[in-house]
C-alpha positions as CSV (number, residue, x, y, z in Angstrom):
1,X,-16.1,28.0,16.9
2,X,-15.1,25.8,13.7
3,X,-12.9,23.2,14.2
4,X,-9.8,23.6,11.6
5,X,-9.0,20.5,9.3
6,X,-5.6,19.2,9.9
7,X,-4.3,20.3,6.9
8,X,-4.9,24.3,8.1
9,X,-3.1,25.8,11.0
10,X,-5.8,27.4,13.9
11,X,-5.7,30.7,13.6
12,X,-6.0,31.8,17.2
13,X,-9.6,33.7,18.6
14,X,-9.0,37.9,18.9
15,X,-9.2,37.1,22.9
16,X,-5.9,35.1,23.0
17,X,-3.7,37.0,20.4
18,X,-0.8,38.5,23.2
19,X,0.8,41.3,22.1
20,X,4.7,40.3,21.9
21,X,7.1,42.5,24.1
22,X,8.7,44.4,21.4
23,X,5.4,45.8,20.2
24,X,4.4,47.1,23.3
25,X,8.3,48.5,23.6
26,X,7.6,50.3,20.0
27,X,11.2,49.0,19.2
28,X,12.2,46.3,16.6
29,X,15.2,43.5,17.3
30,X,18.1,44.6,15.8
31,X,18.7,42.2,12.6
32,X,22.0,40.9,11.9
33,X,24.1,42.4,9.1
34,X,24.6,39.9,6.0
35,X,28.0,39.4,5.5
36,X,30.0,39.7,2.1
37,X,30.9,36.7,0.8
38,X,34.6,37.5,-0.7
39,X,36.7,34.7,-2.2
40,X,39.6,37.5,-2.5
41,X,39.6,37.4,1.0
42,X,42.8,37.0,2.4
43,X,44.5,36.7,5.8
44,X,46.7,40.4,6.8
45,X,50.9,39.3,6.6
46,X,53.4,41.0,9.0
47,X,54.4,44.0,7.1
48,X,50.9,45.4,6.6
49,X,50.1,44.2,10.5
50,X,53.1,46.2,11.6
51,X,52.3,49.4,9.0
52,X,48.8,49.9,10.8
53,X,50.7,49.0,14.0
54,X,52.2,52.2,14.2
55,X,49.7,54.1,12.2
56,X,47.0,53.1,15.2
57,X,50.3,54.4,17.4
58,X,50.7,57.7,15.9
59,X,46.9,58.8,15.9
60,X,45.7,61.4,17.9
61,X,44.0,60.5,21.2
62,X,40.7,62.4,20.2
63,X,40.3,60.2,17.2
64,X,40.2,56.9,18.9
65,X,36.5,56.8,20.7
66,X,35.8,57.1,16.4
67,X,38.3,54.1,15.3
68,X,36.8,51.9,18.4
69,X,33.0,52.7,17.0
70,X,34.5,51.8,13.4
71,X,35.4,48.7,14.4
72,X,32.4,48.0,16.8
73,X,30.1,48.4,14.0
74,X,32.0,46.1,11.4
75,X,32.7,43.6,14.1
76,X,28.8,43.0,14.7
């Protein structure tokens, strides 16, 4: 075995390489999403909070397991 100079990084022998546990899984980490940057951005005010009040209230039943995952997935 060579010894590396300190200026390279030891690459490790074939023997000691571990496999990490999401190859052996077959799955890969779920990344996070990049967020948009917008300098529009601007907080919700009272009428608009009470206009999707009662547009959340008068929705059917069936759709809300949809809204919820809507908002899961732009919440993460």
């Amino acid at each position: 075995m060579r010894m590396p100079s300190p200026m390279q990084a030891a690459e490790p022998e074939p023997e000691q390489i571990k496999p990490s546990s999401t190859a052996t899984r077959g799955t890969v980490p779920k990344l996070p999403k990049p967020r948009a940057k917008d300098p529009n951005k601007r907080d919700i005010n009272m009428e608009e909070k009470q206009k999707l009040g009662l547009g959340l209230q008068s929705m059917p039943p069936e759709k809300m397991p949809q809204l919820l995952q809507i908002l899961r997935m732009r919440n993460d």
